[in-house]
Each structure stands twice: as C-alpha cells, then as structure tokens.
C-alpha positions in Angstrom: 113.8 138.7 193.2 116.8 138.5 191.3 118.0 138.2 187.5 118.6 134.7 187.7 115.2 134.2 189.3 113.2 135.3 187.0 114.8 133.8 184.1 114.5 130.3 186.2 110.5 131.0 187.0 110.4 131.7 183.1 111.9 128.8 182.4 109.1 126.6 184.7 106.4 128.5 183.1 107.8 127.3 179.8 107.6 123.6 180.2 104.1 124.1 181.9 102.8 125.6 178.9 104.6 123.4 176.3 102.9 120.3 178.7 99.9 121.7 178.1 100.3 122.2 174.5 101.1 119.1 174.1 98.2 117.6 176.0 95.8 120.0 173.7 98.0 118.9 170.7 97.1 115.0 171.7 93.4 115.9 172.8 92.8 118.1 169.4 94.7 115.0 167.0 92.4 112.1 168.8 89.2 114.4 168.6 89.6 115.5 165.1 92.3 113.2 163.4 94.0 115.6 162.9 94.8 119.5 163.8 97.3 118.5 166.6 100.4 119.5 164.7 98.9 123.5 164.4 99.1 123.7 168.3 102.3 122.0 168.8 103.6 124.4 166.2 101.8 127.5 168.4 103.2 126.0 171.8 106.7 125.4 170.7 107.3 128.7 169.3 105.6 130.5 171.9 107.1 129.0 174.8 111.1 128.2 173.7 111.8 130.2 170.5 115.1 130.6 171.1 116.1 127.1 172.6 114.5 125.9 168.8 117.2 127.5 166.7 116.5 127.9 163.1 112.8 128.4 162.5 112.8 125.0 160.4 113.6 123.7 163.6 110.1 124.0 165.0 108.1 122.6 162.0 110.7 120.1 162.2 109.8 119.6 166.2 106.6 119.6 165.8 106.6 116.9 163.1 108.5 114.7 165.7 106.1 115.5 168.4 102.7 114.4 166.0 104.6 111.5 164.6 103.5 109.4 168.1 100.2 111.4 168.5 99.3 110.3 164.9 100.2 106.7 165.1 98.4 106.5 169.2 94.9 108.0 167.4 95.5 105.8 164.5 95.8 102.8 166.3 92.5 104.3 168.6 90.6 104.7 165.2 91.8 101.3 163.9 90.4 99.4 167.0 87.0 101.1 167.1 86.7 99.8 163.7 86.4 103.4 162.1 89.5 103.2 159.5 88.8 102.8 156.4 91.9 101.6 154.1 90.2 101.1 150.5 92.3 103.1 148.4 95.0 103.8 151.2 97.8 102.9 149.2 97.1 105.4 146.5 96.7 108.4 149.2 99.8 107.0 151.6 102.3 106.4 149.2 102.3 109.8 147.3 101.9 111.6 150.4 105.2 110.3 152.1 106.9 110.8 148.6 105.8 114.4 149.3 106.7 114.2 153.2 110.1 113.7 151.7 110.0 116.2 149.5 108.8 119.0 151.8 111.6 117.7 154.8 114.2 118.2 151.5 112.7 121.9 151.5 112.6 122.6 154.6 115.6 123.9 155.2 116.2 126.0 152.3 113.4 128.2 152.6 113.2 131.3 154.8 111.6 131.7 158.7 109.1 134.2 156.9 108.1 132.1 153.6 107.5 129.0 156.3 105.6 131.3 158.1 103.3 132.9 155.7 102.8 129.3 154.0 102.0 127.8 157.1 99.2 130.5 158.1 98.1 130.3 154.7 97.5 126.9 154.5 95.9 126.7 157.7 93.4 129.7 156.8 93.2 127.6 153.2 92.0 124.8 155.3 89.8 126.0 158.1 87.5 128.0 155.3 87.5 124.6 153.0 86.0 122.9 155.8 83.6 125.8 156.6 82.3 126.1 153.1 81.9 122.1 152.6 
C-alpha cells in the first residue's frame, strides 16, 4: 500500500466518523435539547483538524452544523406541544445579543483559552445538572 493510499483510506475514514458524529450530534440535540454542539465540536476536531484552520474555525463549524439541528428539534418540540414560550422574549433576546458578542470574540482569543473555556464550561455544566 502506498503513501497516497493510506492518506486517501484516512481520508474515508474521516468523513465516516464526522457522519456519525453528526448523526450522534442530531440524536443527542433531539434527545436532550441540547448537548449536540459538544460532539460536533469532538468529531470535527478529531477527524479534520487540519482541513478546519484556525481553531476558531471549529467552534465556528460547529455553530453552523447545530444551527439546523436546533431549529429541526425545535420545530419537533413545538409540534408535540412541549415548548413553552412564557417569558421567551426576555431569555432569546439577551442571549443572541450575547451570541453576537461571543462570534465578535471569537476570533481574538487564543486555540488554548477556547479550549480551556470550552472544557470548563462543559465540566461547569455537566456537575450543575448532577447536583440539581
């Protein structure tokens, strides 16, 4: 087997894993509501870290990717009857002021602050919902 080969066999096992990331991404966001966007971060930098560029890239990726998985389980929720929008406004609004914000951000902090933020706030999370 030669150099080229190998690299091209990589190259399939890449977009097999990223398709199942993304189908555990979907599956995970339409269980839970949310949590999709943690594994599309994982796959993506697992399986094409140097096809991303910048590591801003791949939060920036991944947002793209959950944009259609959010809206698809939204919609799911919305016609099951189980989406509550008392008080919506006063959550939504703010929190795409501060989706703006953070995109604003995004590219002037460094691969390892992004990192360490992102595991931080995921480990922030996943004990939150533990103790509660």
């Amino acid at each position: 087997m030669g150099i080229g080969s190998r690299a091209e066999s990589k190259g399939r096992w890449a977009y097999a894993y990223l398709a199942v990331g993304g189908l555990l991404a979907g599956f995970v966001n339409g269980l839970l509501g949310a949590g999709g966007g943690i594994l599309a971060v994982f796959a993506l930098s697992s399986a094409k870290p140097a096809e991303l560029g910048e590591p801003s890239d791949l939060y920036a990726n991944a947002l793209c990717v959950m944009l259609p998985i959010s809206a698809l389980s939204c919609l799911r929720y919305a016609i099951a009857g189980n989406l509550v929008t008392e008080g919506f406004g006063v959550y939504a609004l703010p929190a795409v002021a501060g989706g703006l914000l953070g995109g604003l951000f995004l590219g002037k902090l460094k691969a390892g602050a992004l990192r360490k933020l992102f595991a931080a706030l995921v480990i922030w999370a996943g004990i939150a919902l533990m103790i509660r």
